[in-house]
N, C-alpha and C positions, 0 to 999 in steps of 0.2 A: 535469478534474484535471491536465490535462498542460500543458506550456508548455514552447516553446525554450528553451535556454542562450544569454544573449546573447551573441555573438561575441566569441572572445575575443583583441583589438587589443594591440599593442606597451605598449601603456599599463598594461593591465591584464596581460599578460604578466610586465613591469618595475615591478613596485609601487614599489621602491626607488633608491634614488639611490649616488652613490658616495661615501664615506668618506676619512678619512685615514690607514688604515691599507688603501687600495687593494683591500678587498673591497665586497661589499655589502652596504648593510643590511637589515635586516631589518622591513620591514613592523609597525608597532605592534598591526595586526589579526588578526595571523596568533597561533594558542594554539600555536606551537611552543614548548617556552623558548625564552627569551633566548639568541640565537646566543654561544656562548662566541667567545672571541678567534682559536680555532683554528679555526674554521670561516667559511666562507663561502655566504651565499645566492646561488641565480641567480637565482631569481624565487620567488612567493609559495607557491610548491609543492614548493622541490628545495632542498638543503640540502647541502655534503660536508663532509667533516671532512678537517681530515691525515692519517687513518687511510684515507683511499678508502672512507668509508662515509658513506651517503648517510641522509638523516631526508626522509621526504616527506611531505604534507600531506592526509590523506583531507577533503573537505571536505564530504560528506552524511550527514544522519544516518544512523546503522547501526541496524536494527529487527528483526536477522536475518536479512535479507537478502544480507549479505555486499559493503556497499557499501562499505566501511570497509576493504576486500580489495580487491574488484576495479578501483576506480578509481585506486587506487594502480600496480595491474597493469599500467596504462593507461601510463601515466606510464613505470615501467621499463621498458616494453617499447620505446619510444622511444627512452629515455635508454639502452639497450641496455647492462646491468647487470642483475650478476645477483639474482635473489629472495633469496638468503643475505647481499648487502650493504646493506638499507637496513632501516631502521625507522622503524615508519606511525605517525604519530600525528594524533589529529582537530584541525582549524584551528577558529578561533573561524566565527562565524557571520555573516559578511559579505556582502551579495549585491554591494557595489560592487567587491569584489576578485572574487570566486572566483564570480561569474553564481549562479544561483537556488542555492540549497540545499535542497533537496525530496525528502521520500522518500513517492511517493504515486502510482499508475496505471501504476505499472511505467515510471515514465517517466525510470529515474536511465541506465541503457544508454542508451538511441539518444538523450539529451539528450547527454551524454558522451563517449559512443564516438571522435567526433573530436576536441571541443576538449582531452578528457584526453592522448593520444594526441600533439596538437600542440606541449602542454606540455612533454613529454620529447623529443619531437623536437627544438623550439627551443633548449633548453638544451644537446642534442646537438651542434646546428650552432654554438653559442657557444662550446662547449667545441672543437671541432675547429678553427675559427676563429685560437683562440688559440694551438693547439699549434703551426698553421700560421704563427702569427709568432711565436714561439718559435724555430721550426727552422728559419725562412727558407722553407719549401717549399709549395707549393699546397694547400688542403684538399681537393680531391678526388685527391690522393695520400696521405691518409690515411683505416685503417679502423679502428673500434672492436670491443670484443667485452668484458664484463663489466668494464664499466669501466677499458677500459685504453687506450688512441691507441698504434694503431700505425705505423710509414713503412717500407714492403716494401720501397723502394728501397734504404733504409738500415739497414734493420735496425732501426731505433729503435724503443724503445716505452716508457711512462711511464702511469703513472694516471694517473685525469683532475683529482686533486686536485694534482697537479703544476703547474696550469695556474690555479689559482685568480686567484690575484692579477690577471693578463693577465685571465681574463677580464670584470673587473670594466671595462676599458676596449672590449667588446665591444660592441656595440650590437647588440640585443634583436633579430630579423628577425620579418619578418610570420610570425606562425605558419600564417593560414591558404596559405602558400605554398613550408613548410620541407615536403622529401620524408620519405613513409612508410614503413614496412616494408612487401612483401607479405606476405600470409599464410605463405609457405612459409619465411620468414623468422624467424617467432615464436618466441623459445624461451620467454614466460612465460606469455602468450596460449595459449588453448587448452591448458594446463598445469592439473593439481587441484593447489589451492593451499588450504593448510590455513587460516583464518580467523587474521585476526591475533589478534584476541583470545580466542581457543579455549583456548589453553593458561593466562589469567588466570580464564575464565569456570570451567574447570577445580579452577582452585584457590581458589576461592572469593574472588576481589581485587576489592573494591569498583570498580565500572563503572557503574551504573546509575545515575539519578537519583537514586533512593529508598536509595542509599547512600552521599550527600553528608554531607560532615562538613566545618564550619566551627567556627573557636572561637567562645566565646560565643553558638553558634546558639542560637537558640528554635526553637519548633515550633507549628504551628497545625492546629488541626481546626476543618472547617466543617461548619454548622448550614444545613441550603440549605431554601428552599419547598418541598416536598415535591408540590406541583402546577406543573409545568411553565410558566413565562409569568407565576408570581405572586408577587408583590411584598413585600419589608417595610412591615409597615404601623407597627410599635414592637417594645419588648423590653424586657425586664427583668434585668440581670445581674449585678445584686446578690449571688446565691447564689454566683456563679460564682465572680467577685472575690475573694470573700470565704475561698475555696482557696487556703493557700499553695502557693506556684509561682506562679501564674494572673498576669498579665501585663496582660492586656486584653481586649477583647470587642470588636472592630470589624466595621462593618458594612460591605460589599462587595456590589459586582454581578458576577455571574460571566458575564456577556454571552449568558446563556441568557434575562434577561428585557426589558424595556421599557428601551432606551437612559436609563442616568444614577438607575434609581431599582433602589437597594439590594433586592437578592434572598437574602441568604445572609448571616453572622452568622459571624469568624473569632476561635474560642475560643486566644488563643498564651499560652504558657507554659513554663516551663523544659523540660519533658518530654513530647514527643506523650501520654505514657499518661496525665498531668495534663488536659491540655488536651482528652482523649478523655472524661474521669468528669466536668472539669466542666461540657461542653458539656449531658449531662443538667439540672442546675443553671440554665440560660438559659430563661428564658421569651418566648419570641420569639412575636409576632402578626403574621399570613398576613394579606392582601389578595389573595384567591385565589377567589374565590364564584367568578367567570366561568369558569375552569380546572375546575370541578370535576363536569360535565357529559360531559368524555370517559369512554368507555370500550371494553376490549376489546370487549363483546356491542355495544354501540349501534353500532361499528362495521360489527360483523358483519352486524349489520341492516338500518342503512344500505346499505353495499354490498350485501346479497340486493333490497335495493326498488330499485336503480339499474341493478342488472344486468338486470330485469326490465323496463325500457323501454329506452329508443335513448341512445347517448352522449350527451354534451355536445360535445362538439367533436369533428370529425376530425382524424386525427394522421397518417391516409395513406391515400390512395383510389386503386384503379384499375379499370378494367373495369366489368362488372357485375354484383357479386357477389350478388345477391338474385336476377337473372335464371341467373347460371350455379347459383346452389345449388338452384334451382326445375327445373333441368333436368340437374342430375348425377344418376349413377346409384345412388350412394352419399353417403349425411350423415354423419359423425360428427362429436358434439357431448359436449361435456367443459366444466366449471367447475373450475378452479384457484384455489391461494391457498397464501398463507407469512405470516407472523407479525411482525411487529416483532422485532430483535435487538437483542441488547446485543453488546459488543464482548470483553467476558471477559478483559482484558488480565490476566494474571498481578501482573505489575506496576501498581499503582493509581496513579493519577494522581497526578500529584507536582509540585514546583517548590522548588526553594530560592532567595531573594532578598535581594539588600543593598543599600539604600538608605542612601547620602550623600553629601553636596554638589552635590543636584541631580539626581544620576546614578542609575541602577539596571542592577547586574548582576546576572544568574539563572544558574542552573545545571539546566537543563530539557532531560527525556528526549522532544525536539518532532519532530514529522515537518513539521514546516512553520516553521522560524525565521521567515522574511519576516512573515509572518503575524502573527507572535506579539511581533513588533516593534512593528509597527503597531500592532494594538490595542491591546497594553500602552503602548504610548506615549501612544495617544490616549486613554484611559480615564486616565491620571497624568499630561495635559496637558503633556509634555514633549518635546521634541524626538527622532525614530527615535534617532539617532544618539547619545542619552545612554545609549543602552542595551547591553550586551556579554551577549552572549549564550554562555555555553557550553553545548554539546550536547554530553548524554551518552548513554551508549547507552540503548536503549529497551530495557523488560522484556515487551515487545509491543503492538504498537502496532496493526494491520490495517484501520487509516484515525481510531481511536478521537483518537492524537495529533495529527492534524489539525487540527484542531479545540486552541487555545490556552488554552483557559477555569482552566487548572492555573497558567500564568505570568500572565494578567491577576490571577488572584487572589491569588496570592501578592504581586506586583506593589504591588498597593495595601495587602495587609498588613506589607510593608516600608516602605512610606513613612509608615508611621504609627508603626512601629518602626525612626527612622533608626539608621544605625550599629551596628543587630542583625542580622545573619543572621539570619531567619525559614525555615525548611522548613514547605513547606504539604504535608498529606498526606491526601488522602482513604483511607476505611478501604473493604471490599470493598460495603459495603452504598450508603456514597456509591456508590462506581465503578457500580454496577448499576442504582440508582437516579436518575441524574443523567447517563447517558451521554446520547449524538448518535446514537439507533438508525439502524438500518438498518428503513425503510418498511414495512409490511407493505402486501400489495395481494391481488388479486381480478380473475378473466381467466373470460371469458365465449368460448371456442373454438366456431368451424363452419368445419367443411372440405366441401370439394365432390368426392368424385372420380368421372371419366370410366368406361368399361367399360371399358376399358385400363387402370387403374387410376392415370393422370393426377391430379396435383391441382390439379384448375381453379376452385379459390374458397377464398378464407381469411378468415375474419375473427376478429376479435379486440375485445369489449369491455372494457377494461383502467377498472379502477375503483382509483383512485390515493387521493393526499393534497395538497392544494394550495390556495389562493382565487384569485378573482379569473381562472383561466383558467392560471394558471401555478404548477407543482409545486414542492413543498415540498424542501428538498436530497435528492439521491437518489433522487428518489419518481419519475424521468423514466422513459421509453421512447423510443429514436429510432425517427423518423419509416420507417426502411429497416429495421426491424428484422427477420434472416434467416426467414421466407423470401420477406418484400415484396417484392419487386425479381422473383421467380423464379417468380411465383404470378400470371397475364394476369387474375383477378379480385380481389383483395384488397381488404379496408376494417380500417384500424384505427382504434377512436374512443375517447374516453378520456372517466371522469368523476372529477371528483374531491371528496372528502370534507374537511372541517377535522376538524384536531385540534392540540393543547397542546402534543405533544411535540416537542423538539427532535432531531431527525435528522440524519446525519450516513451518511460514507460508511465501509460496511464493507468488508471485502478481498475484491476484483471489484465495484467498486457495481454495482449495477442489475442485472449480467450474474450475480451470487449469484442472483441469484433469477428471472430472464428465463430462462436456462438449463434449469432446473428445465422450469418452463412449455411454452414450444415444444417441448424435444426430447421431454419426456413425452408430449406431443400427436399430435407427428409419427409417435413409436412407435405411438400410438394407428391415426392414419391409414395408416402402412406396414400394420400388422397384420388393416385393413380391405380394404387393398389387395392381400393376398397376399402382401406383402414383408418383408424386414427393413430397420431403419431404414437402416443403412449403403448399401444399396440403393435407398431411396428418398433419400436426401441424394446420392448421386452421380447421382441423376436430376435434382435439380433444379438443383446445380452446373452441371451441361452442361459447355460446351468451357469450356477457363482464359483466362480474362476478369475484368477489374476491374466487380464492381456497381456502382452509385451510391449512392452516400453523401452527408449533410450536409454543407457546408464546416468544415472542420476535425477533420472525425470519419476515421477511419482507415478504409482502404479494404478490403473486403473483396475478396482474388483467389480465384475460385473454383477455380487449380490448385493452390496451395498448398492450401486446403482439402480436397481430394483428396490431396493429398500423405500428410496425415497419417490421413485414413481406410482409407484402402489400407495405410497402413503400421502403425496397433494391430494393423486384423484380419487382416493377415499374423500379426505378429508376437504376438498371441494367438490365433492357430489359427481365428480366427471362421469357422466352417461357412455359418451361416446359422439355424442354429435351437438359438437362444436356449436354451432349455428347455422340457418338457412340463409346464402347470399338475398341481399335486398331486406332483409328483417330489418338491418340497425343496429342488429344487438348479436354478438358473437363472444367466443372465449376460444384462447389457445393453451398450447402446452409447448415449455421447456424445459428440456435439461441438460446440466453441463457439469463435467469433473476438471476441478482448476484449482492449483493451488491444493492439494492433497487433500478439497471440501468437494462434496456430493451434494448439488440441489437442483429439485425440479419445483416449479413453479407453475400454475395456472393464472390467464389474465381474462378479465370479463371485459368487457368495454361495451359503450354505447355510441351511435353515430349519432353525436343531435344536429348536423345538417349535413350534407353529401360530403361534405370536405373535413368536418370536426372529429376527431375523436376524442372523446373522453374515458379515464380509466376509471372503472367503476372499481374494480376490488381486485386482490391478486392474493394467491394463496402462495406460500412461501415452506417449503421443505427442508433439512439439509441434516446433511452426517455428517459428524465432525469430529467423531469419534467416540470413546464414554465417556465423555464429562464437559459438560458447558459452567465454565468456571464462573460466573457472572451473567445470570441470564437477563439480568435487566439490560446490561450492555450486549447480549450476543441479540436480543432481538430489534435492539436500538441500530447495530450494525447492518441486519438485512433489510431492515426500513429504509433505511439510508440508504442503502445500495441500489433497491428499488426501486426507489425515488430517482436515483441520481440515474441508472438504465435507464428509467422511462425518459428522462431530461435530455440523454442523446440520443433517443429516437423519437423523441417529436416535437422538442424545442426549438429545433433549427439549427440545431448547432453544426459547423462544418467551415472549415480555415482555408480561404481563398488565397491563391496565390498569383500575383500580376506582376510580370515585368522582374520576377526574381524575389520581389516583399511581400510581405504578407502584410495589409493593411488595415486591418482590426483598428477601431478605436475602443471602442468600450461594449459592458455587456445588450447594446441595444442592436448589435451586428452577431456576438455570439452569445444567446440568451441560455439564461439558465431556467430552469424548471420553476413556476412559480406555485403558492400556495394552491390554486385552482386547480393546477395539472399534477396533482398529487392523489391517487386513491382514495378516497372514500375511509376503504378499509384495507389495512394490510395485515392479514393473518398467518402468524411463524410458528413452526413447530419443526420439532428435530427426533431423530430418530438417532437413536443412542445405538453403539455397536463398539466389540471389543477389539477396538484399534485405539494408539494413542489419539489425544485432542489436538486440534489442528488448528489452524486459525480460519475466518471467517469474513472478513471483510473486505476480500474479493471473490471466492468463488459464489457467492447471493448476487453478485450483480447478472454474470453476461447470461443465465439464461430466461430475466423478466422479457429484452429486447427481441427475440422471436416469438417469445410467447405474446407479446404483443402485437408484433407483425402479424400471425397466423392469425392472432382474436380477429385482428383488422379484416383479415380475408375473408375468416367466417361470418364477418357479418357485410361484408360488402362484395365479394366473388372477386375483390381486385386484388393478384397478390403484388407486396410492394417489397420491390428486391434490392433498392437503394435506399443508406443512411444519410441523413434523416428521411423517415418517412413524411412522403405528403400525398395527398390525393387531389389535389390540384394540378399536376405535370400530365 
């Protein structure tokens, strides 16, 4: 999920050229407005006015995450100006100007962190540049401070829009070689900075996709196969038609089926509530027989017969773990498993589009523009570049917008409606029924420990989703997966199962539910060993050392990982003993490295009847490297994470499959976490270490949901080895 920022060169520094009224222009790709007369551009990001007040350009999409904040942050902090002078507004969706636009793997921080950064430094040295030919005198005799050039020697000083003009005759310096600030230097950095858009979200001011308004818009609802992979085979929409308002009935592939052949049926017409009553009215015929063999139980079945013999492949071997579990002194052995998800977006997938002369612009709530280019280009045979994309904010996204299947399809329903705005909207039943889940899988655990209480053998049967030898998106495990590396006998082997559905990455892929898995095991095996887990994880940590990893996969350091175990169970009091089964009342521990973030967690909970749990508080750890750019937002992230963990393990949540469909109606089938099932208290704290900053908004989540499992054990003796937890089966 993750990928560099390409390096960001004078070229791409200087989108623009110079003018006749001796400013700059303004880039035609950038969604700032149109630069008025009184202002001047320095590059595709910075903006000032006559006023000394600056417009800068967030350029990823915002998901709640606060990107739409902080990289702006990035920028003034360079530009060394204060948070009170500028205002953020989102750029259009370019990867040739402003490198990837991506909000996905925690990866918009440390893709960022420099070349944002460079941005306002360069336009700094451009501006100091200037005033220095201005005044005659050297630039490193002048210093700035909230946008103003100052010269010590003389006294002098001026805002930086004093300087505008001049600087259009500046030339652009390499960024990656204009000087930074230190840390101790920062006044916006490491500053809680209220969200830009907080104060509109507030007020209820249309931001989202799904509150696009175009004149003459239309609106469309889709009719999709209802069996994942399967086809239009005809249709009938006579009825439909025949509804005034009703516009058309087109038929679309939403890139979930067979490349080029129609999957879904888009009902447009004056008024989504039109185009919703007459979609009933279509008669559409499925080519779906083959799809209609999945199911949740054949699943389940499947994986219990697979589990029951030897992998299909290995995924990682060492030692000799058949002979060390034949000679340990202690087995413990455990079957795990989790469910398919949906992604639960609040906000339902959406896209608005307008097709003419060739061209198509959208106005989509995407975590992935680049993507969303492509395909839609390639699916309406046109060239990337005919396309404009605006991003709007997302109504939650947690990998579901990833995935473009809202903008291809709208896409082709504007081309068939040129010169109308079309808004495509799926209703909660589509969004449920038609998502990219998240895998469900199946872990077949054997641990070996010593008389010492050593653990000298792991293995792991991991029964996936995939053909042909390779998994289905999502559906992976790395080969190092912790505690491989740190365990002298291990074998992890993997089998894998088909199915229909289309998958996709939830927030934390894989490590949602990998987390789960080992650390609940681990407890298992600490609790066999006479330990508690935190104590057995800092046994198998050892000295701080980088393990081995995949090429390109992020490197686990086993002293950072102690860093932040040492510091929950500091900082939630952990004794060592959890809780006495039958009390009511227990606490667990986890930890998990995902997404290049370090976090361990502690959960309290109380049992208020045999079957209830409630979470009473959770303590919240993480390394993220030196610098948390925005801590109102970084703690606002692991709350959220928290929250939403606790929500898929004890809301219920988990996506049935009968007959080939998945039949979700609404969230009364898969329910989301409500105010009552939210802690009490969530307490976050980070532990700062000399690595870059990383992002955060998935590694907080996968290890609340064992720490919650384990709390559960410690206070009731029952461990519960399936998501969602219940204590009623």
């Amino acid at each position: 999920m993750s990928a560099a920022l390409p390096p960001l060169d004078r070229r791409g520094f200087l989108v623009a050229g110079c003018t006749a009224g001796a400013v700059l222009t303004f880039d035609a790709a950038m969604a700032l407005a149109e630069t008025p007369a009184a202002e001047t551009t320095i590059n595709a990001f910075i903006r000032i006015d006559a006023a000394n007040r600056f417009t800068i350009g967030a350029k990823n999409p915002e998901i709640g995450q606060g990107m739409r904040t902080t990289l702006p942050m990035l920028i003034a902090e360079e530009l060394d100006i204060g948070w009170d002078q500028l205002t953020i507004e989102p750029t259009l969706a370019d990867d040739r100007i402003f490198g990837r636009q991506y909000a996905g793997g925690s990866t918009a921080t440390p893709t960022n962190w420099l070349p944002m950064r460079q941005v306002g430094a360069a336009a700094r040295q451009m501006i100091l540049a200037a005033a220095a030919a201005e005044w005659g005198v050297s630039p490193d005799s002048l210093t700035t401070a909230k946008g103003v050039v100052r010269h010590g020697a003389s006294g002098r000083q001026a805002p930086y829009a004093a300087f505008s003009r001049r600087v259009a005759t500046i030339a652009a310096p390499d960024p990656g070689k204009v000087p930074l600030k230190q840390p101790a230097q920062f006044t916006i950095i490491g500053k809680p900075v209220t969200g830009v858009d907080t104060p509109a979200i507030a007020r209820g001011k249309p931001l989202f996709g799904i509150d696009t308004e175009l004149p003459g818009m239309l609106h469309a609802a889709v009719i999709k196969c209802p069996t994942h992979g399967g086809i239009l085979a005809g249709h009938d929409a006579t009825g439909a038609l025949r509804q005034p308002g009703v516009a058309a009935v087109v038929p679309i592939c939403s890139g979930q089926g067979p490349a080029g052949k129609p999957d879904a049926l888009a009902v447009v017409a004056r008024s989504w509530w039109t185009a919703n009553k007459a979609r009933a009215l279509v008669v559409p015929k499925w080519d779906n027989a083959a799809q209609r063999g999945h199911s949740t139980a054949g699943y389940a079945s499947a994986a219990a017969a697979r589990l029951a013999g030897a992998p299909e492949s290995d995924l990682y071997r060492s030692g000799d773990v058949a002979a060390a579990l034949a000679g340990a002194a202690h087995v413990v052995e455990a079957d795990y498993a989790y469910p398919f998800l949906a992604h639960g977006t609040l906000e339902p997938q959406n896209c608005t589009a307008l097709w003419q002369d060739g061209k198509l612009e959208v106005w989509a709530p995407t975590q992935n523009p680049g993507e969303g280019r492509a395909s839609t280009a390639a699916m309406l045979g046109i060239p990337p570049e005919a396309l404009i994309i605006h991003m709007t904010r997302i109504g939650g996204g947690f990998g579901r917008r990833l995935m473009n299947d809202y903008m291809v399809m709208a896409g082709q329903v504007a081309k068939a409606m040129p010169g109308r705005p079309v808004k495509l909207l799926f209703d909660r039943t589509d969004d449920l029924r038609h998502d990219y889940y998240r895998p469900a899988g199946w872990h077949k655990f054997k641990a070996g420990l010593s008389a010492s209480g050593e653990l000298v053998a792991l293995s792991d049967h991991f029964v996936t989703f995939g053909a042909g030898g390779r998994p289905v998106r999502a559906a992976e495990m790395g080969k190092y997966e912790f505690p491989a590396a740190v365990v002298p006998n291990c074998h992890y082997g993997v089998s894998m199962l088909p199915t229909n559905l289309s998958t996709g990455w939830l927030r934390a892929p894989m490590s949602n539910a990998l987390a789960f898995v080992f650390q609940s095991f681990l407890d298992e095996v600490a609790e066999a060993a006479g330990q508690d887990l935190p104590t057995l994880m800092r046994r198998l940590l050892g000295e701080p050392r980088e393990l081995p990893a995949e090429p390109g996969r992020p490197v686990l350091h086993t002293g950072r990982a102690r860093g932040v175990i040492d510091a929950v169970c500091e900082l939630a009091g952990w004794t060592g003993r959890p809780g006495s089964p039958g009390s009511g009342r227990g606490r667990g521990f986890g930890f998990y490295f995902s997404h290049r973030g370090y976090f361990a967690e502690v959960v309290d909970v109380t049992m208020t009847d045999p079957t209830t749990v409630r979470v009473d508080k959770v303590w919240a750890v993480g390394d993220i490297g030196s610098q948390v750019i925005n801590p109102l937002h970084a703690r606002h992230q692991v709350q959220g994470a928290v929250i939403e963990g606790i929500g898929q393990a004890l809301a219920g949540q988990k996506v049935e499959q009968v007959d080939g469909e998945v039949r979700l109606e609404n969230f009364h089938e898969f329910p989301l976490i409500r105010i009552d099932g939210a802690p009490r208290e969530i307490a976050v704290s980070f532990v700062q270490s000399d690595y870059p900053p990383t992002g955060l908004g998935e590694p907080s989540l996968p290890p609340v949901i064992p720490a919650l499992a384990n709390a559960v054990h410690a206070a009731t003796g029952r461990r519960l080895r399936n998501l969602p937890l219940s204590l009623t089966a």
